[in-house]
C-alpha positions in Angstrom: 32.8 -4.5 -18.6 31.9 -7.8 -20.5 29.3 -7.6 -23.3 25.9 -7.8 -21.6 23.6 -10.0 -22.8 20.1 -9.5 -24.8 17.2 -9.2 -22.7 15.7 -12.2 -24.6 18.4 -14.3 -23.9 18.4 -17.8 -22.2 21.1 -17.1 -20.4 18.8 -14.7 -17.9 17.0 -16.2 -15.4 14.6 -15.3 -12.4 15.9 -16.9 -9.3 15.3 -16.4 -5.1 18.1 -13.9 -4.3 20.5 -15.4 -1.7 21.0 -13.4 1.6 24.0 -11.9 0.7 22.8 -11.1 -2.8 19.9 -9.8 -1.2 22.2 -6.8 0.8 24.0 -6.1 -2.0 20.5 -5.4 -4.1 19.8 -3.2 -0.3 22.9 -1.4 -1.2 22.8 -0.8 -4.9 18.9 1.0 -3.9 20.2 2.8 -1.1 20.3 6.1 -2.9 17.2 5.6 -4.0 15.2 4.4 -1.2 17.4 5.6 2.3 15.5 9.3 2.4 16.8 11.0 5.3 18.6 7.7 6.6 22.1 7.3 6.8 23.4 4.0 4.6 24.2 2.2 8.3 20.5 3.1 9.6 19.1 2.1 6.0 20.4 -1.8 6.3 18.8 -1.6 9.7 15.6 -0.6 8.9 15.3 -3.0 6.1 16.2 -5.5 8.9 14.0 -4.6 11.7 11.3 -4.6 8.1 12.3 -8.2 7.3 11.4 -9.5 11.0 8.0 -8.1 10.9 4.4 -10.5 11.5 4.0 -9.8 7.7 7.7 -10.5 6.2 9.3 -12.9 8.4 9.2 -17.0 7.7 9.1 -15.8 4.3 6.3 -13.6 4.1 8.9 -11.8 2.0 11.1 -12.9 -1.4 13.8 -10.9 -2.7 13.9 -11.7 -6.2 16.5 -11.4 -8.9 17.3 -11.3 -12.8 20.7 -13.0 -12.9 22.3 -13.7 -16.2 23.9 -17.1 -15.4 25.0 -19.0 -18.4 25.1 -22.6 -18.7 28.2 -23.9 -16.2 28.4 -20.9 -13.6 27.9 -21.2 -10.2 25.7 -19.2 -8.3 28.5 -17.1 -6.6 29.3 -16.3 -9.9 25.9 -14.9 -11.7 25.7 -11.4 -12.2 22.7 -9.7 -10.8 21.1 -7.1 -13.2 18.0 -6.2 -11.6 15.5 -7.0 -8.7 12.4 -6.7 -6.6 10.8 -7.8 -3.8 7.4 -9.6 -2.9 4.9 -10.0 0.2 2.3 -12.5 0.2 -0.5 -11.0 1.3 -4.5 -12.0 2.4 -7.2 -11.2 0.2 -10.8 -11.5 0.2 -13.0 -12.1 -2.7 -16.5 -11.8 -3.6 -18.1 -13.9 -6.6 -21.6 -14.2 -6.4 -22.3 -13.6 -3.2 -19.4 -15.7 -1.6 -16.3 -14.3 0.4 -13.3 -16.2 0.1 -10.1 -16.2 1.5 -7.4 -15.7 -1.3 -4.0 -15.2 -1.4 -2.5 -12.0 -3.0 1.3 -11.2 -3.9 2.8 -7.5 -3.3 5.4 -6.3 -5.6 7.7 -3.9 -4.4 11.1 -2.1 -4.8 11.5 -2.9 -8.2 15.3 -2.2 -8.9 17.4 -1.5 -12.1 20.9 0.0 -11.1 21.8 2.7 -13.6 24.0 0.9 -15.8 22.0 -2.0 -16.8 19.0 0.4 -17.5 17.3 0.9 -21.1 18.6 -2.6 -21.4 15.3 -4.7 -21.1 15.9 -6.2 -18.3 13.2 -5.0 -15.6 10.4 -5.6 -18.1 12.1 -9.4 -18.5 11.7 -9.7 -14.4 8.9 -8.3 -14.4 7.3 -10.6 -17.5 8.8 -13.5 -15.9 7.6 -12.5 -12.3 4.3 -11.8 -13.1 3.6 -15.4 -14.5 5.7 -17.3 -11.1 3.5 -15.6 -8.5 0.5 -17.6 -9.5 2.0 -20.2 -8.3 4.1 -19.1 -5.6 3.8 -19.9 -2.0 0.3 -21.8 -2.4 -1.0 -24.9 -2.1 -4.6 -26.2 -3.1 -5.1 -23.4 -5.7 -3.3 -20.5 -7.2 -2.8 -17.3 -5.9 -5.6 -14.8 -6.9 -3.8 -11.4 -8.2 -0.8 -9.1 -7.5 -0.7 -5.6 -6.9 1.8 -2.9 -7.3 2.3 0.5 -6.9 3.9 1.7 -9.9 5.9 6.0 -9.6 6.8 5.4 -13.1 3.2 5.8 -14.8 0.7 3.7 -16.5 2.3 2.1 -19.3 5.7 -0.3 -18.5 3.7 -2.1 -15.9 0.2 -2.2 -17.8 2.4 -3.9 -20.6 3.6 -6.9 -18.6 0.2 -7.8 -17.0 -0.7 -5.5 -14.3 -3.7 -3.2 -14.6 -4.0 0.2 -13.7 -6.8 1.2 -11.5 -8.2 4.3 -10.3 -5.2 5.9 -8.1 -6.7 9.4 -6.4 -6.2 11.2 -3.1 -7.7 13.7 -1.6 -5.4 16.2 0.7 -5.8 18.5 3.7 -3.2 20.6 5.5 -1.8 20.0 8.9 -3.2 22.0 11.6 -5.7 23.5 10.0 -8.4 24.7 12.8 -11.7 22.3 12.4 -15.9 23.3 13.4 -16.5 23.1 16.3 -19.3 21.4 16.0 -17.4 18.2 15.1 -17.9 15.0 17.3 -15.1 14.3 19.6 -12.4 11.6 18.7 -10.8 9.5 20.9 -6.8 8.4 20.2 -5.8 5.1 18.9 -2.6 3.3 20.6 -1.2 -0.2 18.6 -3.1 -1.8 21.7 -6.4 -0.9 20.1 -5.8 -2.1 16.6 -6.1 -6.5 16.9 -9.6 -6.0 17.7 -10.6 -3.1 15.5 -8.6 -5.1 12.9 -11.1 -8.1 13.6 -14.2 -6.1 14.0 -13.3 -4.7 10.3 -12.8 -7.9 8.1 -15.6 -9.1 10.0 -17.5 -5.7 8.4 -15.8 -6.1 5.3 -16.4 -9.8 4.6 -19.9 -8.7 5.0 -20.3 -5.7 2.8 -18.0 -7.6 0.3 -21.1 -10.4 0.2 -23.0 -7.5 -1.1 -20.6 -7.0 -4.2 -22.9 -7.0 -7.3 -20.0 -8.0 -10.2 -16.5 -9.6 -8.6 -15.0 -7.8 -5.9 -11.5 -8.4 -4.1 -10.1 -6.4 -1.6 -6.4 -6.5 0.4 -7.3 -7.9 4.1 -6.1 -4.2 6.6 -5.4 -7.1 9.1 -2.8 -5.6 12.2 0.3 -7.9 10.7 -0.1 -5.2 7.7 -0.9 -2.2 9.5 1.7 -3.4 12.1 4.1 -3.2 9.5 3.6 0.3 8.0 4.2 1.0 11.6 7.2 -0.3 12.2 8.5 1.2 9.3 7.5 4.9 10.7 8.8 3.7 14.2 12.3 3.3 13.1 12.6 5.8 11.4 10.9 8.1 14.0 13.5 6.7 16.3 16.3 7.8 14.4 15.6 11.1 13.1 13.8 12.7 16.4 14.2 9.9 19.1 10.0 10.1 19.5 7.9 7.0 19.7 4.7 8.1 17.3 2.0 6.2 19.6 -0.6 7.7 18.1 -2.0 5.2 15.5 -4.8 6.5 14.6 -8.7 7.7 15.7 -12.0 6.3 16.7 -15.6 8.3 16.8 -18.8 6.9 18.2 -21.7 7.5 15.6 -24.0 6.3 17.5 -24.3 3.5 20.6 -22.7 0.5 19.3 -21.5 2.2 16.0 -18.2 3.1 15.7 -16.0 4.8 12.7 -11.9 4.8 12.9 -9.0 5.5 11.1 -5.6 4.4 11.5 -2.4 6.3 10.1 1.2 6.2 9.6 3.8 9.2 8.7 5.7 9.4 6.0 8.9 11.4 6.0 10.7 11.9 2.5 14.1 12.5 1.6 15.5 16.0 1.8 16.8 16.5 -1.3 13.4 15.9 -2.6 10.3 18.7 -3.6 7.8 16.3 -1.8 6.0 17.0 1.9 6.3 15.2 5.0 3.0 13.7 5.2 0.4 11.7 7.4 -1.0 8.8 5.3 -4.5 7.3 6.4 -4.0 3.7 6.0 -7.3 2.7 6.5 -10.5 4.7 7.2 -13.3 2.0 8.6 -17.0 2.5 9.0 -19.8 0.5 10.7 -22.7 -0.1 9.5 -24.4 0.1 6.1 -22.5 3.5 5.1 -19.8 1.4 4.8 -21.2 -0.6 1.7 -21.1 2.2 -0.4 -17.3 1.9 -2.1 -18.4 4.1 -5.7 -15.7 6.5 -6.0 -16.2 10.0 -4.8 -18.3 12.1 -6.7 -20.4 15.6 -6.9 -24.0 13.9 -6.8 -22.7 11.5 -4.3 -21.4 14.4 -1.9 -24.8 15.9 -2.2 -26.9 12.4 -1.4 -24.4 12.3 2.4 -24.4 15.6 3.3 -25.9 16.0 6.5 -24.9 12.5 7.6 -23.6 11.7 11.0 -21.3 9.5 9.5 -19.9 12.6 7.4 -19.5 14.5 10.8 -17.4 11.6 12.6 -14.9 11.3 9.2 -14.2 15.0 9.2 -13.6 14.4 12.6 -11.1 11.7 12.4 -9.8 13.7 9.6 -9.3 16.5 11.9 -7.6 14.6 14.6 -5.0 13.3 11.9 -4.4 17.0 10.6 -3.8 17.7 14.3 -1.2 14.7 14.6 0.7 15.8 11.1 0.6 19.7 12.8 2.4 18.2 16.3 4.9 15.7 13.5 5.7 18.9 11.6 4.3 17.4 8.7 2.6 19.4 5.5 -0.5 17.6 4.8 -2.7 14.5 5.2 -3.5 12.3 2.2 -6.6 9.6 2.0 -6.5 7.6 -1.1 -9.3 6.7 -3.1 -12.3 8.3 -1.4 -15.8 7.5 -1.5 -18.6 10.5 -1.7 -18.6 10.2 2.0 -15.1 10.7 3.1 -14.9 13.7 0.2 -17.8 15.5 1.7 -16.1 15.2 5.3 -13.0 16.9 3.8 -15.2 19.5 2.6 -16.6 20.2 6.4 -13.1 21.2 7.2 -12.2 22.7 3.6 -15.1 23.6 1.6 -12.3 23.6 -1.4 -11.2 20.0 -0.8 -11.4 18.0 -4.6 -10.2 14.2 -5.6 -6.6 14.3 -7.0 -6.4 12.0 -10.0 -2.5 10.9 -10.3 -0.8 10.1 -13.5 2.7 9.1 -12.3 3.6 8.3 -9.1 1.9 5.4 -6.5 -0.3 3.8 -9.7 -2.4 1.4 -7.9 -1.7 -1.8 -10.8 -3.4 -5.1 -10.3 -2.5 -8.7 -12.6 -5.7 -11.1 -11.9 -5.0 -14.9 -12.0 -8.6 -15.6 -11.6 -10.8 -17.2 -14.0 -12.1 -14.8 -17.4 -9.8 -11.6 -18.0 -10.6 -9.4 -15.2 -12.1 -6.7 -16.8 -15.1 -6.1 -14.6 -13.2 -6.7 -11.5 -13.5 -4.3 -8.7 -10.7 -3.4 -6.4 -12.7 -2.1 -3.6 -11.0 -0.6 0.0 -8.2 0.6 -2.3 -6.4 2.4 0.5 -2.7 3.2 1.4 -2.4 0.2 4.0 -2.3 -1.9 0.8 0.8 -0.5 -0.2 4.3 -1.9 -0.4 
């Protein structure tokens, strides 16, 4: 192999990856990425992905380090690392005003083994972090990225993107609920556009609310739609079951409604982790719903007794039922609120908010005016995820 070059050098650049560079990235993160899927069924799914509401017509760029000197074509760079990114919808609250933003997603960040320790992800990443301000806007720059960072803290903090709170908490599939518990009604993709609309309607609402400045990912159905497709394909593979369940909806009260909406998440085999149902999104009517502290003892205590508790720890029951008939270990809600901990807690009294360390770091750069540092990240939940 030729010398490599410095991870300062000019020759390096960040470029658009073409579509066959783009399959050959696919390939190289095969191992890393396929799970259960065979290499054919892999390329597929990352196709059926690519022709999804939120990825298609360039919803999605595959991007590339390429070290390219001065002279060489473009069949002839040599591609050293990459990653993707999906522009996404945002809303953001500034004294009292809700505007639409747009947000960038960075995702399967890529290094193949023998350019590693070399310097080159944190030059994409450097490099990237600065383009997307810029990319795929018009009258004014994008707002933030996010990413979702199983290496820790530090290597993305270091290049821009902040690490937020990034907690869960978890219940086990199947486990036998009260039965005093409100019933639930299923959710088929069919229900989602409107509870999709009734939600950013609700959300653009609280948001106006926000006391310091407050953004939050848009759980629109192209997004949720997409997390499905995703579980759909591979459901189809593996098992040859359609999972048309999406998700739950209670009735609080006439004319108040609380839902959630799942996907399931199978990992690879050769790996310690469980099968699990994700809650994408858990939505509340109503002025619960304004309440987006983090989870906490006193907080518990102040909802106990709610009705709103009640109709969580029955959706939350529903989805432990779904994860049971999936053969699935556990379902996982990220970042709770008071609310949704004390509705684990009516179907395990032991239920507690896991802080993680290392894996899915919720990371956010702001490209907004001042340095972000009071910046809220509210409705911090696993259909934000990429």
């Amino acid at each position: 192999m030729a010398s490599l070059p410095d991870k300062d050098s000019p020759e390096l650049h960040l470029v658009v990856a073409t579509a066959e560079e783009h399959y050959a990235q696919t390939h190289a993160n095969s191992d890393e990425w396929r799970g259960a899927l065979s290499l054919p069924a892999y390329f597929r799914r990352e196709e059926h992905l690519l022709n999804q509401d939120l990825t298609k017509n360039g919803g999605l760029t595959p991007w590339l380090l390429v070290h390219q000197p001065a002279g060489t074509s473009k069949n002839d760079r040599k591609v050293l690392c990459g990653c993707e990114t999906i522009r996404k919808t945002a809303l953001a609250a500034v004294n009292g005003k809700v505007q639409d933003e747009t947000a960038h997603g960075v995702a399967s960040v890529f290094c193949p083994p023998q350019f590693r320790g070399k310097g080159y992800a944190g030059r994409m990443m450097a490099e990237l972090g600065e383009k997307l301000k810029g990319w795929q806007v018009k009258d004014q720059p994008a707002l933030f990225s996010v990413l979702w960072s199983d290496i820790g803290k530090d290597f993305y903090a270091a290049r821009g993107w902040k690490a937020f709170p990034s907690s869960h908490i978890s219940l086990a599939a199947g486990h036998q609920p009260p039965s005093s518990l409100p019933q639930s009604k299923p959710l088929k993709a069919a229900d989602l556009p409107a509870l999709c609309d009734s939600d950013s309607q609700s959300l653009r609402s609280q948001l106006s609310n926000a006391a310091k400045p407050t953004v939050a990912l848009l759980p629109n159905v192209a997004t949720l739609a997409w997390h499905h497709a995703r579980e759909e394909f591979i459901a189809k593979e593996l098992y040859n079951r359609n999972p048309e369940t999406k998700g739950a909806l209670v009735e609080i009260a006439p004319g108040r409604r609380a839902w959630c909406v799942w996907t399931r998440v199978w990992t690879n085999p050769a790996d310690d982790d469980a099968n699990t149902l994700h809650i994408l999104r858990l939505a509340i009517e109503g002025d619960a719903a304004q309440d987006f502290a983090p989870a906490s003892e006193d907080g518990v205590v102040n909802v106990q007794g709610s009705p709103v508790v009640d109709a969580i720890a029955a959706l939350f029951a529903a989805a432990q039922r779904e994860a049971a008939e999936w053969e699935m270990e556990a379902v996982e809600f990220w970042n709770p609120t008071s609310v949704a901990l004390a509705a684990a807690r009516k179907i395990d009294g032991q239920s507690k908010v896991h802080e993680r360390e290392k894996a899915s770091i919720c990371s956010l750069r702001w490209y907004g005016e001042g340095d972000g540092e009071d910046l809220q990240w509210v409705c911090n939940e696993k259909y934000g995820w990429c």
